[in-house]
Steps between C-alpha positions, in 0.01 A plus 500: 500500500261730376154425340391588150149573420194678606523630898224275675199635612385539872180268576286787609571705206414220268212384711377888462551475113308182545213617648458817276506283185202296694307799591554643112403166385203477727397873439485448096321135511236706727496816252434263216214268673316809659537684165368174299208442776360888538249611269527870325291722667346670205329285199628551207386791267178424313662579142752242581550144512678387826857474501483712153807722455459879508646747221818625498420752227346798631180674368477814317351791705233647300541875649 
């Protein structure tokens, strides 16, 4: 009798699936804490408030 369904998947390639979803899951909780923990290098520009948005309409050359 034959079986219906999804073929089953060997235990080492769904224990290598496994462990890349842990190491992608690891790697972006890391990304996120070191990016919320790090300082920017530069201060912000003097004519700004920090965290202000810049412009996106460009200035007029005066040529």
């Amino acid at each position: 009798m034959a079986r219906h369904g999804a073929p089953r998947v060997p235990a080492v390639d769904q224990a290598r699936r496994r462990l890349a979803a842990a190491l992608l899951g690891a790697g972006a909780l890391a990304a996120t804490l070191l990016t919320a923990s790090v300082s920017p290098a530069a201060p912000p520009a003097p004519d700004r408030g920090p965290g202000a948005a810049s412009s996106d309409v460009a200035q007029l050359s005066r040529d």
